[in-house]
NUZARO-259683 format. One record per atom (N, C-alpha, C): residue in one letter; x, y, z. Coordinates in steps of 0.02 Angstrom, whole numbers, plus 50000, padded with zeros to 5 digits. Example, Ala and Ser with C-alpha at 12.3 -4.5 7.8 and 13.67 -1.06 7.14 Angstrom:
2
a506604971650390a506154977550390a506604983550390s506424988850354s506844994750357s506455000250394
END
This chain:
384
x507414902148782x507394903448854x508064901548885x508074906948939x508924903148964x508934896549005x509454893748990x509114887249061x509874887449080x509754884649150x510334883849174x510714881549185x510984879449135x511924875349115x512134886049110x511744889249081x511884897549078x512124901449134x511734899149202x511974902549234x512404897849278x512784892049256x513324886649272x513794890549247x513764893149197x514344891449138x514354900049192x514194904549184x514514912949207x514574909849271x514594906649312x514754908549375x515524903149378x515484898149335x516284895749326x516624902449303x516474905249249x517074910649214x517024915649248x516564915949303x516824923649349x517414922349422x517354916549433x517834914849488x518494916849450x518574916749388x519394917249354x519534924949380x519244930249338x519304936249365x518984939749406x518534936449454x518054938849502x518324937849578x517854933049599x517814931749668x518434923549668x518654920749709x519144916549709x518544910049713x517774910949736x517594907549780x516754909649777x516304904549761x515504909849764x515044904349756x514354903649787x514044901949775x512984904649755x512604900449728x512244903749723x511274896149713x510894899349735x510344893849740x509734898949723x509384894349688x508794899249650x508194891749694x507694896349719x507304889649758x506514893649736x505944889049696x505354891549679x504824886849729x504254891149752x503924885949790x504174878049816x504664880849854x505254876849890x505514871349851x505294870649798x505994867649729x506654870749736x507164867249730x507664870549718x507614868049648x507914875949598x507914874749534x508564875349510x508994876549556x509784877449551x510114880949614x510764873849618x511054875549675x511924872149652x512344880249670x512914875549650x513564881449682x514274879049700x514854882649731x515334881049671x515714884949679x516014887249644x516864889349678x517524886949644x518144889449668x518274888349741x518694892749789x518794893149843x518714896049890x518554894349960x518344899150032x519094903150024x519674899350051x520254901250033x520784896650003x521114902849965x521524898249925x522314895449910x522464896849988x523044895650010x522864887850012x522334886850084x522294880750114x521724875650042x521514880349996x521174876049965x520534872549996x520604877550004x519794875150048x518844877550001x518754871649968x518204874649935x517454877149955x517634881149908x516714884149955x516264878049915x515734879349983x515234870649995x514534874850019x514094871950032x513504873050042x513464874150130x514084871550144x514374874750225x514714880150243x515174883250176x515184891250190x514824896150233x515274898150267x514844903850290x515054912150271x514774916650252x514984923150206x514904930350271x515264936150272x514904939750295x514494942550257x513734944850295x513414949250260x513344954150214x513704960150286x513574967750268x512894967550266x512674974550203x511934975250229x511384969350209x511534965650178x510974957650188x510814958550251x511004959150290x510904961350365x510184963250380x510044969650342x509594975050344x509054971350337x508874966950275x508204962450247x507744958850320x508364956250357x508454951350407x508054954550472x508414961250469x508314965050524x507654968350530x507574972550457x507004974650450x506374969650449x506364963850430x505804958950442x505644956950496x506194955750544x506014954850611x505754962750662x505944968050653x505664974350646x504694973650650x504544973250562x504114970450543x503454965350566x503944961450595x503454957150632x503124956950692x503704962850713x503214965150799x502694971550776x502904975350710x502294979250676x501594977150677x501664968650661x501174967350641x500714963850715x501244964450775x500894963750847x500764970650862x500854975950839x500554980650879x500964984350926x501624983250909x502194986150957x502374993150937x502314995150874x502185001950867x502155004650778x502125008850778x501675012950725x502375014650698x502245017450609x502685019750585x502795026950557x502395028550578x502385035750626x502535037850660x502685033550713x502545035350790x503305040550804x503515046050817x504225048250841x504435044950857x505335043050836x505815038650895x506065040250951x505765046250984x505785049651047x505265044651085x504805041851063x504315038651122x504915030551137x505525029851097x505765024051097x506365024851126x506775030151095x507555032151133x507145042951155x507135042451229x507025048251233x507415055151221x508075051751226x508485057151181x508745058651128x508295055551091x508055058451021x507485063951006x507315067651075x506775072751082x506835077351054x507525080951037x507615087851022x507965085450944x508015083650923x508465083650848x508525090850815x509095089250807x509435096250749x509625095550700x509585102350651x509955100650587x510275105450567x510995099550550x511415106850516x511455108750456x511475114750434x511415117250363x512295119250337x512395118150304x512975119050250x513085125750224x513005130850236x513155134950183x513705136550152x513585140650104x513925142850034x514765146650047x514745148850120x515285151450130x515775146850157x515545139650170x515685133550206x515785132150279x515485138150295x515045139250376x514635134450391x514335134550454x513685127950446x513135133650510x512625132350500x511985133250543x511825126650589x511585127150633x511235121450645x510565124650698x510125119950696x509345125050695x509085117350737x508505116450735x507805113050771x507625110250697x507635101850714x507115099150653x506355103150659x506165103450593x505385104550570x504975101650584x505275094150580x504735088250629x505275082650671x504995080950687x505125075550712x505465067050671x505905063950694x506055056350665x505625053850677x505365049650632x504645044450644x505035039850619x504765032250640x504935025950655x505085024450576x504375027850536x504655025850469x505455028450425x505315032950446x506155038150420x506575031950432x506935030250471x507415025750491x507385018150449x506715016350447x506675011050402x507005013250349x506675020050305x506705018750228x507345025250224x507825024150268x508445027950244x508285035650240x507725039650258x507685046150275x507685050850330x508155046950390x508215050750443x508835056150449x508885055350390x509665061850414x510475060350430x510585055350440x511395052150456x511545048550402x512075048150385x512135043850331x512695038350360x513155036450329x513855032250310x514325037350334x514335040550370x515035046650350x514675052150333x514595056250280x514225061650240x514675066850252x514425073750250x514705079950250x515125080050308x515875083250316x516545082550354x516255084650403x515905091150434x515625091650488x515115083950528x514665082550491x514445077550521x515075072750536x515215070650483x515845065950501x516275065550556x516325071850569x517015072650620x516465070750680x516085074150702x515435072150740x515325064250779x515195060250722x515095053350698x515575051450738x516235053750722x516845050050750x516865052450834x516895060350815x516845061650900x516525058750968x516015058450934x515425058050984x515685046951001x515675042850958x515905035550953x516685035550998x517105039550983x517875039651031x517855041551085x517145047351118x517155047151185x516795042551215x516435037651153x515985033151187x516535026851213x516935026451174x517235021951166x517965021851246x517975028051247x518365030351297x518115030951368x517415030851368x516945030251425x516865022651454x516715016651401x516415012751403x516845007951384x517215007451332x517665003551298x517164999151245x517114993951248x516784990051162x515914990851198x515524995051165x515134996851177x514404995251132x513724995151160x513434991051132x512804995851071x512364994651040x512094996851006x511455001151021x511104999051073x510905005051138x511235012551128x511795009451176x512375016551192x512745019451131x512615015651086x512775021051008x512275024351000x511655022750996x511055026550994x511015031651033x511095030551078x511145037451135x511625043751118x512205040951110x512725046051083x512615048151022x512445045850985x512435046650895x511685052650930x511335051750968x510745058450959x511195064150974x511755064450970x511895071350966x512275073950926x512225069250867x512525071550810x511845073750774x511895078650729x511475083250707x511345081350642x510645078850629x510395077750540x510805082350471x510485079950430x510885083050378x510285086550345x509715085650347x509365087950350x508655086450365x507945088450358x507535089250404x507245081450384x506945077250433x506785070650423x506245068850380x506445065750345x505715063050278x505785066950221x506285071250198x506585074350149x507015073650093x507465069250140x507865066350065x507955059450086x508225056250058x508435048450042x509225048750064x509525045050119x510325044850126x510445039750181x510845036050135x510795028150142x511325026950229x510975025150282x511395026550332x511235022550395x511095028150462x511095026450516x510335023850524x510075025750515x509265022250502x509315017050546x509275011450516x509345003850538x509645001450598x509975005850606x510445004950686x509785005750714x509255011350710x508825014150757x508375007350737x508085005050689x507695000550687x508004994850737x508584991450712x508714987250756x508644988850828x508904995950858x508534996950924x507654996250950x507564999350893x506824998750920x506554990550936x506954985050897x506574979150919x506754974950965x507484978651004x507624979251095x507054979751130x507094988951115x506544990851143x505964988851178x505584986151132x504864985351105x504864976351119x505154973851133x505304966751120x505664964151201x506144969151210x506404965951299x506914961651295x507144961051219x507604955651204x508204961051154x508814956451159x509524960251100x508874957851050x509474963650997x509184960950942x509544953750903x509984951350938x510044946250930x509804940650960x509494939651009x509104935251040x508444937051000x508324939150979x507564941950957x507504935850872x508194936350851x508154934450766x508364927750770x508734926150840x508764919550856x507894916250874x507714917150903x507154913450931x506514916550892x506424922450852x505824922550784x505984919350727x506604921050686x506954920250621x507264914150606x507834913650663x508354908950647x508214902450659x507914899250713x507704894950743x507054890350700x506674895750701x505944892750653x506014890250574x506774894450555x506844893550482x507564891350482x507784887150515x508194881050532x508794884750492x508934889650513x509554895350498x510024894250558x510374888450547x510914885250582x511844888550588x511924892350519x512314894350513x512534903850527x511764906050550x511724914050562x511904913750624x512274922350630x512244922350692x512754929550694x512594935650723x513244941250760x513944937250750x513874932250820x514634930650818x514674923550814x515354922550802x515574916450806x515254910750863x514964906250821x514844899950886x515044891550882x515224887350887x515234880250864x515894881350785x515884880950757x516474878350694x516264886650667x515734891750667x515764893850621x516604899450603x516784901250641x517394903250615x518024899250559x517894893750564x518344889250515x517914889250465x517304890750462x516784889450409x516634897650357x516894902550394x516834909750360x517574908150312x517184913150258x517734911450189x517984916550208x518794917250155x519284923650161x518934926950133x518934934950161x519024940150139x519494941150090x519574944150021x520024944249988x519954952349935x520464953549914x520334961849871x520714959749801x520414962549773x520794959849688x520804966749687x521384968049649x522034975249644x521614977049589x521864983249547x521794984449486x522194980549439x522924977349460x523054972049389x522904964649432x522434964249428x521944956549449x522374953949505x522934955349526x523134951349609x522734950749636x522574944449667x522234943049733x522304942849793x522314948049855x522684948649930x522194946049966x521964943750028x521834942050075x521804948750114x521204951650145x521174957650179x520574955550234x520684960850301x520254959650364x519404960250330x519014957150361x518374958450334x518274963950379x517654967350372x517554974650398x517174973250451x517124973850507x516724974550564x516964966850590x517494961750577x517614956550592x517814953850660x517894961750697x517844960550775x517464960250801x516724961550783x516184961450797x516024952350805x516254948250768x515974939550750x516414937350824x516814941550853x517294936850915x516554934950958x516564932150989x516094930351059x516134936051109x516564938951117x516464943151180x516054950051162x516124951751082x515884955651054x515364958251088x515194964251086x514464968251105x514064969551058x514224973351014x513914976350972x513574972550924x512774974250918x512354970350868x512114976450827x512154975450767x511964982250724x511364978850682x510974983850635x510324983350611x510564983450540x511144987650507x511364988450452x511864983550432x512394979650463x512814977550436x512844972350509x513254965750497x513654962750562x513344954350553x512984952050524x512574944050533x513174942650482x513254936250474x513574929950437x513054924950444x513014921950377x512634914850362x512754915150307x512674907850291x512724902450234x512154903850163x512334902850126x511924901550057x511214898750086x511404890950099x510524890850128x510384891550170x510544895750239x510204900250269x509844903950242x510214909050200x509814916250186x509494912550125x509364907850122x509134904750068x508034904450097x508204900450149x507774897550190x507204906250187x507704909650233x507404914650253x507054918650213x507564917550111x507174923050056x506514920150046x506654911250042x505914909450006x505464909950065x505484910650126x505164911550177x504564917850151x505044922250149x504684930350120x504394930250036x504654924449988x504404923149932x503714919049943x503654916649983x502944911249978x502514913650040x502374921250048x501974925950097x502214922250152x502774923150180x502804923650242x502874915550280x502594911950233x502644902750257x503214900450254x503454896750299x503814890550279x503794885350319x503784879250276x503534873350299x502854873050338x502434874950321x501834877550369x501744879650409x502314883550429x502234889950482x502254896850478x501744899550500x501844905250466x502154911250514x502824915850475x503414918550514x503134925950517x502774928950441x502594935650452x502064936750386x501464941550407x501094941150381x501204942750303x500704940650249x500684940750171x500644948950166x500254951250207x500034960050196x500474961950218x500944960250250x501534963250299x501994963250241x502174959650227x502864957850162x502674964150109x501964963650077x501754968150032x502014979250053x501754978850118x501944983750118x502674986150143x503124979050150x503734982050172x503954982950072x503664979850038x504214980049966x503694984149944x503374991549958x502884997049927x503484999349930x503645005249890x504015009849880x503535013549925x504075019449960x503995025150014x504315031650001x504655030649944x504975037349913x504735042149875x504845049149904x504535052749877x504795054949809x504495061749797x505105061249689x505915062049720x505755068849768x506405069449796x506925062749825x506625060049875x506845054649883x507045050349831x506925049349777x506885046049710x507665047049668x507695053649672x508185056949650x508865054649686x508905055749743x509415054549804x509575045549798x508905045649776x509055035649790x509305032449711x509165035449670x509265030449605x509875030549590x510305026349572x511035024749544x510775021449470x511555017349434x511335014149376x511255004449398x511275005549460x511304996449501x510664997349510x510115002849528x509785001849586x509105005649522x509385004249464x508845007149397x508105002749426x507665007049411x507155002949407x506815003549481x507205000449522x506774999749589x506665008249615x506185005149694x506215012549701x506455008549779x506115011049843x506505009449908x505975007149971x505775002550001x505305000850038x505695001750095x505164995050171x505594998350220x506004993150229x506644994950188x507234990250204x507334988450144x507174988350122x507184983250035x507064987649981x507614986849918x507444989349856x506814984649837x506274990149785x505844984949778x505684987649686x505484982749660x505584985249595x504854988649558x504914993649530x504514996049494x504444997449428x504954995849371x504754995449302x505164990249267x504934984749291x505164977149276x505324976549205x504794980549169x504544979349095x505164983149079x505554987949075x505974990249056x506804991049101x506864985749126x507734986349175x507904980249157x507404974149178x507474967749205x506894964349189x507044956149202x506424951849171x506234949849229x506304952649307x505794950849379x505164954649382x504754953149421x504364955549421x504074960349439x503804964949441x503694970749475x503384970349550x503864972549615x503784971049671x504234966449684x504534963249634x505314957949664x505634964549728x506034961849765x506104965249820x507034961649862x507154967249883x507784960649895x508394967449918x509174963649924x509414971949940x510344968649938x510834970549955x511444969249920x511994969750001x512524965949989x512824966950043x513634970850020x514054974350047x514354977850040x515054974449984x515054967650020x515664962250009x515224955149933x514784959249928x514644953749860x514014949549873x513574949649944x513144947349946x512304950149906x511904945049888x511364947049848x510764941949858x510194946749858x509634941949887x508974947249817x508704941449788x507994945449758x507604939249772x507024944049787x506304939449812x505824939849768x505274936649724x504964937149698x504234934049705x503944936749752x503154933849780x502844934049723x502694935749668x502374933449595x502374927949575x503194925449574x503394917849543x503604916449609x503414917049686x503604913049724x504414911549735x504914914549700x505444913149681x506144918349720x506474913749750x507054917449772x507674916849744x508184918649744x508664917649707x509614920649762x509674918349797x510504920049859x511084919049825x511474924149805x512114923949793x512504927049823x513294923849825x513644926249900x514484927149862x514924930649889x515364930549880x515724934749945x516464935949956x516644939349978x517324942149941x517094948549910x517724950249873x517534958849879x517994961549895x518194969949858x518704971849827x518544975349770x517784977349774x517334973049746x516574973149770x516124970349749x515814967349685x515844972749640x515934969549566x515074969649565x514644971249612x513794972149620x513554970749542x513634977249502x513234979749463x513414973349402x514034973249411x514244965949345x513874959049356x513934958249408x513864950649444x513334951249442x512794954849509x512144953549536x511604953149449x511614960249433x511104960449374x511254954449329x511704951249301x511724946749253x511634938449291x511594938149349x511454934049395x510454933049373x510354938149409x509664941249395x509484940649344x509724942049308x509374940449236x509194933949180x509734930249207x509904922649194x509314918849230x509104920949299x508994916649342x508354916649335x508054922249321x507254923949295x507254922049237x507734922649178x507374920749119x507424912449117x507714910249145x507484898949176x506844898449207x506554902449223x506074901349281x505414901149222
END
């Protein structure tokens, strides 16, 4: 069985050619069964990463977002069905443009409608960028927002972004994107609060997540590690983190997909929170049936297709969360482990079976995901 001096010993020899700087905590029915940092925040000033690090996210974000989402589901604030026209009304008419062969484009009347679920599970039609027409779109429609309004908030992206046109008809394919922005709106919405006041006073507060937060508040800016990019012949540079104007204080913008910073045991707190149904410390944050059906897979075959990579083997896609489905043959978690990846090296798997969470953090690009996370994962379940 592996035990862990194993997963000591790989996370010393990956700081050499990896990350400068990383840490990682495996916590079972609130045991911690391993907790340990590794190298440097940065390594000019020599500053080591500590259990006071703070990392950006990226999409770790999403887990965060979508649970608090989730939890007004489970008050009755709305259906996952329901059109996102009853939520942003100008999302009433949606369109979609078609691509053709001559490299023309159509654009027509969705077939149906966006429902609340689409947006959760990545099938509403927008992606990251996608096809150059959308793209240029994406940009257009954000530079006059930006030219209207100046640093503008996540509302008023929503509004403008409805007039960029799907890629295609909603609940059809799988494309990993704007979704989540709309989720995070909806729990404005529906709630009367940012969505950052909302994760402060459900999430952050109750599960003594001291170090989360949009933007900068108290030390945490001296406390976020460098950003850093390792070249192709292993140099190590120091580069802007991505959305890092977003952490200033004056900042507006709160997003659903990407933008939170916190610490190892923050998102620590929050995984075993969702590992031990929804409890922690005897309070309970969101229901046991609630957790279950956010880590159901919702993908259809098609969807299936669109969604599987060789990182993402095995699972299929809940709302918000990879969730795993053939344990017996990828990986030694369990089937329904559940959990999801951040752009810059962050990694979270949940395992309500063994009760067991497992937070690893880095900030490096590129990410190094598929090397790092899975053999992380695999170490960390076979100790357990």
């Amino acid at each position: 069985m592996s035990k862990w001096k194993d997963l000591d010993t790989f996370l010393k020899s990956h700081i050499k050619n990896g990350p400068t700087g990383c840490g990682c905590i495996v916590v079972r029915d609130g045991e911690i069964l391993f907790e340990n940092y590794y190298g440097y925040a940065d390594i000019v000033k020599q500053t080591p990463v500590n259990e006071q690090s703070v990392f950006r996210q990226m999409s770790t974000t999403k887990v965060i977002v979508c649970t608090a989402a989730m939890m007004l589901f489970e008050r009755g604030k709305f259906l996952l069905n329901d059109p996102i026209s009853e939520y942003f009304p100008e999302w009433n008419s949606t369109m979609v443009v078609d691509m053709l062969e001559d490299g023309t484009h159509l654009i027509r009347p969705a077939k149906s409608p966006i429902q609340v679920r689409d947006c959760f599970t990545m099938s509403m039609g927008i992606g990251y960028g996608g096809p150059e027409y959308t793209h240029q779109m994406m940009e257009k429609v954000r530079r006059d927002l930006e030219n209207e309004v100046g640093d503008y908030t996540l509302r008023q992206d929503i509004k403008a972004m409805s007039k960029v046109p799907v890629i295609f008809d909603p609940g059809t394919h799988w494309l990993y994107g704007f979704g989540h922005e709309l989720v995070a709106g909806l729990i404005e919405v529906v709630s009367g609060k940012t969505v950052g006041e909302f994760l402060k006073e459900e999430l952050f507060d109750p599960l003594g997540m001291t170090s989360t937060a949009y933007r900068y508040f108290g030390d945490m800016r001296e406390k976020m590690v460098t950003m850093y990019q390792r070249t192709e012949d292993g140099t190590i540079v120091p580069v802007k983190g991505m959305f890092d104007e977003r952490h200033e204080p004056e900042a507006k913008y709160e997003a659903g997909g990407a933008g939170l910073f916190s610490g190892i045991r923050d998102y620590s707190a929050f995984s075993q929170m969702l590992a031990c149904g929804g409890e922690y410390k005897g309070e309970k944050i969101i229901g046991r049936k609630t957790i279950d059906l956010m880590r159901t897979n919702q993908l259809n075959e098609q969807q299936m297709k669109d969604y599987t990579n060789t990182y993402l083997e095995g699972y299929g896609y809940g709302l918000g969360v990879r969730t795993m489905l053939e344990a017996q043959t990828t990986s030694n978690t369990s089937v329904g482990e559940f959990g999801w990846t951040g752009l810059m090296g962050t990694y979270a798997a949940i395992d309500p079976s063994e009760r067991t969470s497992v937070v690893y953090m880095h900030n490096l690009q590129p990410n190094m995901e598929e090397y790092t996370h899975h053999r992380i994962r695999n170490i960390a379940f076979g100790a357990i």
